[in-house]
N, C-alpha and C positions, 0 to 999 in steps of 0.2 A: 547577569543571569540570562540564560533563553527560556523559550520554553517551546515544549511544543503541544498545541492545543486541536482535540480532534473531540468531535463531536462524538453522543453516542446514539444518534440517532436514524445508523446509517452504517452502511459494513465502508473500513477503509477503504480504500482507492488509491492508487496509483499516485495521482498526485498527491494524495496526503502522506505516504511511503516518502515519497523523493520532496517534502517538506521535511517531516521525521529525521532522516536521513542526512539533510545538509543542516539540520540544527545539530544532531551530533556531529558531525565534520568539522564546524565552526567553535562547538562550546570546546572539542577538544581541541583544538589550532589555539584556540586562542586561552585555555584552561579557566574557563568560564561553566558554572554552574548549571546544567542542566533538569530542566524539572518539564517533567508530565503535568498538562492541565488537560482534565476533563468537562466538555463545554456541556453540563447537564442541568444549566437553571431552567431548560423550559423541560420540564416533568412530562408534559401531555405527549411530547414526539419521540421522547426517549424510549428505548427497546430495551426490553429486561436482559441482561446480559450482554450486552452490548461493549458494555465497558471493562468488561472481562476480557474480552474476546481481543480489546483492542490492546489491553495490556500483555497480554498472550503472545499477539503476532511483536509488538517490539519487542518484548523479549525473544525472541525467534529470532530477530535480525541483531541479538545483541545491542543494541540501544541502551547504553546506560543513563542510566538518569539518577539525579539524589534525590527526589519525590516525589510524591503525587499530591495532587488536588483536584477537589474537587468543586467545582465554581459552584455549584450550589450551597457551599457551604460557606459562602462569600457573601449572602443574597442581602444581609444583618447592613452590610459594611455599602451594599449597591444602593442601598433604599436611604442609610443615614446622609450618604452626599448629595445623594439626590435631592435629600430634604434641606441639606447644607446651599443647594445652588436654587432651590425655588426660596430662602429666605432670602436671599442675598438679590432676588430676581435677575437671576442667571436661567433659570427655570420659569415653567410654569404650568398649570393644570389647563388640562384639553378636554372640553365637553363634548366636543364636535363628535358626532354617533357616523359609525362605519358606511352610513346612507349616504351622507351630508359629504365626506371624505370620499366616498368612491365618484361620485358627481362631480367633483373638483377637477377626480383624474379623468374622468369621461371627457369634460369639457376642456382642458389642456390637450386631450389627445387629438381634440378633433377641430383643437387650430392648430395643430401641429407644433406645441408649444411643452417642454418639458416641465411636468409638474413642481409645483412647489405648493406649500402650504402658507395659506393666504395668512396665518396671525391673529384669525379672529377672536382668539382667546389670548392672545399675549398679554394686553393692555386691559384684559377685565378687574375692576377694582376689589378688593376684600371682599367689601359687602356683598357684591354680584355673589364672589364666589362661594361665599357659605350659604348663600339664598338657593344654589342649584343643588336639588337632592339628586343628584345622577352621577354616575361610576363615570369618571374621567383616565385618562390616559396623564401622563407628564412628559412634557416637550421641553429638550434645549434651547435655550434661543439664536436664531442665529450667529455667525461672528460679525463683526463690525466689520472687521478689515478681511483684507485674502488669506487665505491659509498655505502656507509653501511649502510641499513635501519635495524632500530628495530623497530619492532612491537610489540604492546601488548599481541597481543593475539598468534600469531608465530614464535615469537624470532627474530634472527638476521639476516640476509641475506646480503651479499656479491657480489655487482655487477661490472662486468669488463666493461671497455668505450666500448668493442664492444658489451656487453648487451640493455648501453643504445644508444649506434648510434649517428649519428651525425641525429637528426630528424626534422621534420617541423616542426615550431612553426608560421609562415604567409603562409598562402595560398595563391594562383593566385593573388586572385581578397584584400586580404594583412588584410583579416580578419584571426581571430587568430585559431589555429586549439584549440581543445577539450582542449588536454594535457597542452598546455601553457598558455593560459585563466586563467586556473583552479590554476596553480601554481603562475601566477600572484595577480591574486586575493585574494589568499589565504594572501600573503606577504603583499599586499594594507590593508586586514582586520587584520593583525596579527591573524592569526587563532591560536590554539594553541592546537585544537586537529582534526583529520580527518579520519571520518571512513566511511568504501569503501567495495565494495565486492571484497572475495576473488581475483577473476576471476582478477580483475583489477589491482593488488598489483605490474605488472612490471610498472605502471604510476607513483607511488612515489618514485623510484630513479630515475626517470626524473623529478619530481619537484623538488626534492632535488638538482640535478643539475642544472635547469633553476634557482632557490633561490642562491642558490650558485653563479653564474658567473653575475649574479645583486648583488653580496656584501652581500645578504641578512645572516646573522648569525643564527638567532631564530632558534634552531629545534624543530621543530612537532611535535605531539606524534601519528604514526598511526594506526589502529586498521581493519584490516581487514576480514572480517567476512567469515562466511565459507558460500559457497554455499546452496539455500534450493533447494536440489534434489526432486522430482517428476513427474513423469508420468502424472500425472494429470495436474501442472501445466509447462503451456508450450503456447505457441504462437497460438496453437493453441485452449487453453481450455479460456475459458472467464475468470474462477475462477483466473486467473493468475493477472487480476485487480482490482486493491481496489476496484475503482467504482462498477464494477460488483459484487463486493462481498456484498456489502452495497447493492445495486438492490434486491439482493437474499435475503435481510432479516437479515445478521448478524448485530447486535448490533459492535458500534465500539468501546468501553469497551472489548467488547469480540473476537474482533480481535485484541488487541492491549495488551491481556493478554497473547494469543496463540504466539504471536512472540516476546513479551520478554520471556516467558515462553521457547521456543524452544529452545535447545540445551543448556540450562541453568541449573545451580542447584538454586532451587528457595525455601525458606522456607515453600511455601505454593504452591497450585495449579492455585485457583482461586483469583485472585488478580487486582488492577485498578493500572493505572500507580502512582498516588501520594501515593497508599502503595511502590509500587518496588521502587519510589526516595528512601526510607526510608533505604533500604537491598542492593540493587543493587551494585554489584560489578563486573565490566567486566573480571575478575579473574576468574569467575565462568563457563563463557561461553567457550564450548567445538570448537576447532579448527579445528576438522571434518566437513564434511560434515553431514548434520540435512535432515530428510525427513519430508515432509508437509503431517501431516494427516489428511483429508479434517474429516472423522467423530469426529477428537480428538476437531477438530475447530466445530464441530456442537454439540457436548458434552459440550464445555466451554461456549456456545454463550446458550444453555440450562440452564446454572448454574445461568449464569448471568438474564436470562431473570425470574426466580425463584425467585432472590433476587431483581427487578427491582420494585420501586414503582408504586402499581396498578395504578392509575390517570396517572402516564407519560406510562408506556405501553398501556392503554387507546387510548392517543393522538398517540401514535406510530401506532397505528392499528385505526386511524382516527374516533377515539369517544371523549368523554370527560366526563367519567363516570368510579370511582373507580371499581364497579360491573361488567363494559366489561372488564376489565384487569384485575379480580378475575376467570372472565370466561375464556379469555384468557388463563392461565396460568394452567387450568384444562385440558388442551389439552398439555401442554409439556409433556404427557407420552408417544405419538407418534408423538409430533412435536417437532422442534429443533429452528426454525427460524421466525422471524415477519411473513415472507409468507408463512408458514404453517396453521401457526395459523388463519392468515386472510381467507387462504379456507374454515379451519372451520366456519369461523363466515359468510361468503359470503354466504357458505348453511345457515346456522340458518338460514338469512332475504333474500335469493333468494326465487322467485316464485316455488312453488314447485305445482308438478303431486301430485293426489291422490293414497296413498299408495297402489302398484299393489297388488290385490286380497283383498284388502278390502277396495275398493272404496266406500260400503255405510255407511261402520262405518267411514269412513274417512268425508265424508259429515255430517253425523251428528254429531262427535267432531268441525268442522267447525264452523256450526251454532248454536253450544252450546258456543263455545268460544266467538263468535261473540256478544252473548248476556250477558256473565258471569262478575260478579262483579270482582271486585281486589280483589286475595285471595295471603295470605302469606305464607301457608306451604304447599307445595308439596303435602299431603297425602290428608289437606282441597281437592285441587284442586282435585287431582283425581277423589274425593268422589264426588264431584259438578260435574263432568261430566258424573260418573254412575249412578246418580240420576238425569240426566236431558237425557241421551239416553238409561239406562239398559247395556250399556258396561262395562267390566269386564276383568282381568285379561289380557290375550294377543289378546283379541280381541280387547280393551282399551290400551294394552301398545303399540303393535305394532305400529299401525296406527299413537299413539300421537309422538311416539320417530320421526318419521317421516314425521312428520307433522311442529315439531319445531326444529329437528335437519337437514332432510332430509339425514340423514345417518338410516341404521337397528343395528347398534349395535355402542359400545362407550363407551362414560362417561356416567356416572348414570343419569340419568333424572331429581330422585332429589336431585343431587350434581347441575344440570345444572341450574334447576328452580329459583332458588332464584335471579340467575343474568340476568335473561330474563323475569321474570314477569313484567315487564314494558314498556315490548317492545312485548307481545303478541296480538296489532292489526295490527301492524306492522309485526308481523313473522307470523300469518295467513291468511292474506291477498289475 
């Protein structure tokens, strides 16, 4: 089984998209189990709806999955092993108050020495510990030996017990922290493959460890992804959210091309996810660091919208007519995204001013159109309006380009006409 697990205390992101994304890749390659986990045991940073929103956007990208969970509802089964591995003194109760613990780290930092937790509660006896009336934490205990994690995509790594610490795994109030949640559930689901961001990779020889001192045997296969670097995206740029980026117009085909694509060797460029199930191989995928190129992502969300069937880009730009998504698509020479596009089509049928400096040739195309039959060729059209005012040339083109485009220059007029002649009481109005 995979899963793929996103918090809901936080709008997705790009990297959690291109996590999402190569767990369906792989559960499908390999026809392994897919399941949505929801990381919501810590209640306090969770955002009302959040979780909605997040199962919203996968289903946008088609992401199949056979179910959901929700790790809160797990908290029964995080607290009884816990209590399982402090009988077994696997565990143990931390008295040490947030004062006493941030001075540890003061003092580490300032011999330049990477913190660790001194133990001082490991070895307190029974008696001690039913004698302190104070809210404790619960701490793993270190491993004895190193911990060896191999990853797919970075090889082997080598961790000593004071890498991984003797760390929290129950908080104050005896809900589970991040780290041991995750390695619990993982062992509850039998997962059997888990892919993370780089940044994160010192958390799987702590799961390995917390699996480990519960019996658990099965090992994991893990895959840690390299960081997507850029300036652009960042906490503070909006683009940094799926959501946001769906707002802005990209198709999700074509965001979900761009980040398997990234830092990939891929046989093709432009591609939909049930081509990549077909080739996909996480072998391919480069262990560096990938930089996000927002114009590379507005190039491929262009490619896509080219090959996108006129009638559903239609409905995407809120028509329901083959003809507005012919016209649409006349505009990707200088548009890239649904809301590019939609500006242009907002002028076509926005009220528009009479064209400055020839406002009476612009009145009488008005009242000639007002009156004119349905005509089918462009040049017909033309001709029926120089024979029903004497307009001509650019004293005829100016005015009309601006009349039905409300732009002075563009696409052809009569590239444009064919897909607006049915809508021209409507665009002169």
């Amino acid at each position: 089984m995979l899963r793929i697990a996103l918090s809901p205390t936080k709008d997705m992101d790009l990297e959690d998209l291109r996590i999402a994304l190569l767990n369906y890749i792989i559960s499908k390659k390999t026809d392994e189990e897919l399941v949505i986990r929801i990381d919501d045991a810590n209640k306090n940073k969770n955002i009302e709806g959040k979780d909605k929103e997040i199962l919203e956007l996968l289903n946008l990208f088609s992401i199949e999955h056979s179910r959901i969970i929700y790790q809160s509802e797990n908290i029964k089964y995080h607290q009884k092993l816990a209590m399982q591995l402090m009988t077994q003194k696997k565990a143990f109760a931390c008295f040490c108050s947030d004062t006493k613990l941030n001075e540890l780290k003061k003092s580490a930092k300032k011999e330049g020495k990477n913190y660790n937790y001194d133990d001082f509660c490991a070895n307190l006896s029974d008696e001690i510990i039913l004698e302190v009336n104070a809210a404790f934490t619960v701490r793993i205990k270190r491993p004895i030996d190193n911990i060896k994690l191999i990853d797919s995509l970075n090889g082997e790594f080598n961790y000593t017990p004071n890498d991984i610490d003797s760390f929290i795994i129950l908080n104050h109030d005896k809900t589970p922290t991040a780290e041991y949640a995750c390695a619990v559930d993982d062992m509850i689901f039998n997962i059997t493959t888990v892919i993370n961001k780089k940044e994160d990779i010192l958390s799987a020889p702590r799961h390995i460890h917390i699996r480990n001192s519960l019996g658990y045997e099965k090992e994991i296969n893990y895959i840690h992804l390299p960081t997507i670097q850029n300036e652009n995206i960042s906490e503070k740029n909006s683009l940094s959210s799926v959501r946001c980026l769906i707002e802005e117009g990209f198709l999700p085909v074509a965001i979900a091309n761009y980040l398997v694509l990234l830092g990939n060797k891929t046989p093709k460029e432009i591609f939909t996810l049930e081509e990549a199930v077909q080739w996909f191989e996480i072998k391919n995928i480069s262990n560096k660091e990938v930089v996000f190129d927002f114009e590379k992502l507005k190039t491929i969300n262009k490619k896509h919208l080219e090959l996108i069937d006129d009638l559903r880009l239609s409905k995407l730009l809120g028509f329901a007519d083959a003809d507005i998504g012919k016209l649409g698509k006349l505009f990707l020479t200088n548009a890239s995204t649904l809301n590019e596009i939609k500006e242009k089509l907002n002028l076509i049928f926005s009220k528009k001013d009479l064209c400055k400096n020839f406002e009476d040739e612009s009145l009488q195309i008005i009242k000639c159109l007002k009156e004119a039959p349905h005509i089918d060729e462009f040049n017909n059209f033309k001709n029926y309006i120089t024979q029903n005012t004497g307009l001509k040339d650019y004293s005829l083109l100016k005015p009309l380009r601006y009349l039905l485009t409300k732009e002075e220059d563009g696409v052809n007029l009569s590239d444009i006409y064919p897909y607006i002649k049915n809508y021209l009481g409507e665009i002169i109005k």
